[in-house]
N, C-alpha and C positions, 0 to 999 in steps of 0.2 A: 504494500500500500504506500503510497508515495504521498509524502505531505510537502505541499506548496508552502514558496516563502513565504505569503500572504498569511498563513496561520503561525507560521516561526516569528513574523516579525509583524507583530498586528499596524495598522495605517492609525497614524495620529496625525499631529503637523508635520510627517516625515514619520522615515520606520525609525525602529528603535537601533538599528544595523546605523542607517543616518546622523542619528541625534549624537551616538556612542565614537563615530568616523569625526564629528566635528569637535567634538570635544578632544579629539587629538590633533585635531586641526585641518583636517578635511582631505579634500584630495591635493591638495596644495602642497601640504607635509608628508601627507602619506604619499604622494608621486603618484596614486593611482584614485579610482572612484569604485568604492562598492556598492557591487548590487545585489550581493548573498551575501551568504552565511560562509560558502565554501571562499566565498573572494577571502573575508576576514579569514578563513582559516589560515590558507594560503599566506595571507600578507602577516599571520601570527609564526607560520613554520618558517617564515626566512627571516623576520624579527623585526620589530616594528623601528622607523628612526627617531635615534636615541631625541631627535629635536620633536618627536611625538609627545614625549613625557616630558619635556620643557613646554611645550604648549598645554598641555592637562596641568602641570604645577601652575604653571603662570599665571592660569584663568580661575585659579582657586580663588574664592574671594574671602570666605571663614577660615578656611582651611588652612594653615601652616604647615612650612617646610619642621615636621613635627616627628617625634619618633611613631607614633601613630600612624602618620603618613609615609614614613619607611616600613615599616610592617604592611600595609595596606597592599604597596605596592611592590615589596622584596626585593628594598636596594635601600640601604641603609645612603643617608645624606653626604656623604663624605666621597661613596661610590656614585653617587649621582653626580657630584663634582667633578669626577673626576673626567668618567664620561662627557662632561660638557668640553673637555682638551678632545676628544676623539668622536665630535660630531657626526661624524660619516659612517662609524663602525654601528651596524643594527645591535637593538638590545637582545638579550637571549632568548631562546623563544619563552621560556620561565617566566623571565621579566616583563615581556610580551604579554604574554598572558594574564599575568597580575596587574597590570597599567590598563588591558582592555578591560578583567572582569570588574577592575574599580571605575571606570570609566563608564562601563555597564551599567551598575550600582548607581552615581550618579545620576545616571541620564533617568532613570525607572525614577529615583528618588526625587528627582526633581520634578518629572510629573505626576508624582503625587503630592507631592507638597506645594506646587506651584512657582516653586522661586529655585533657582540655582542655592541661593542664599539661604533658604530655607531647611531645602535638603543637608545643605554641610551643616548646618548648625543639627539636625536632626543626628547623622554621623557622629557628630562629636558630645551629644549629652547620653547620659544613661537613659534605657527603654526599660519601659515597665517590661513589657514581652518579653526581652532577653535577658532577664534576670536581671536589672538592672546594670547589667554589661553596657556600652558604647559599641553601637555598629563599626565604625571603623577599627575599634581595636580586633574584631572576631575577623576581618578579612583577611586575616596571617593565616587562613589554613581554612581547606575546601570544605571542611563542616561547618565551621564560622562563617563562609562565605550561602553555604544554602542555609544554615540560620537567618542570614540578614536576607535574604530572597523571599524567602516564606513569612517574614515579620512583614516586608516590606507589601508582598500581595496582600495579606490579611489584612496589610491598611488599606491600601488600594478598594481592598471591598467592604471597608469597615467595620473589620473584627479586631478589635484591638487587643483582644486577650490571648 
């Protein structure tokens, strides 16, 4: 049975494939435009450019270059420096991957809170739901991360418990 990207990536103001591409900076930074799932994968297995994760920090506007935000994204700050001397080298596909599903995270969170702004402030305070745990601190590791996916829908549909 073959499922359409139309169900993987539901139509808002832009898919969410879209909203997650610009918050890295689009096709501009990313050198290419996607229009799947398999593009992203793709553009994850050869590693995204390290000036993708300069455009997702930069555009944080709550958000600080935080150790939080080194767990978040699994590249501690000193490492993300350094990288910025070796612009042109892609990040690992790891790193990759941790940049996109926080980027991911963002994009959902902010349309359900309605504000870019809104959603990092939500990231950064304790949730009732997760035990009074901080969303962004649980994204260091792929339980913590569908922890905060499944908080994040059951707000989306107003189940806050």
């Amino acid at each position: 049975m073959a499922i359409s990207a139309e169900k993987i990536l539901p139509e808002g103001n832009g898919t969410e494939l879209q909203k997650v591409a610009e918050l890295l900076g689009g096709a501009r930074v990313l050198a290419r435009r996607l229009t799947s799932a398999l593009d992203a994968h793709e553009l994850l297995l050869s590693g995204l450019p390290a000036s993708a994760l300069d455009h997702l920090v930069g555009h944080l506007v709550v958000i600080g270059k935080t150790e939080s935000l080194e767990k978040a994204v699994g590249m501690s700050l000193r490492t993300w420096q350094r990288r910025k001397d070796a612009p042109a080298k892609p990040l690992s596909q790891e790193q990759s991957g941790r940049a996109w599903k926080f980027a991911e995270i963002l994009a959902k969170a902010t349309d359900v809170f309605g504000s870019q702004v809104e959603a990092e402030q939500w990231l950064e305070r304790p949730a009732i739901g997760l035990d009074q745990r901080r969303p962004i601190d649980l994204l260091s590791t792929p339980a913590g991360v569908e922890l905060v996916e499944d908080h994040l829908e059951r707000l989306e549909y107003g189940v806050y418990a």
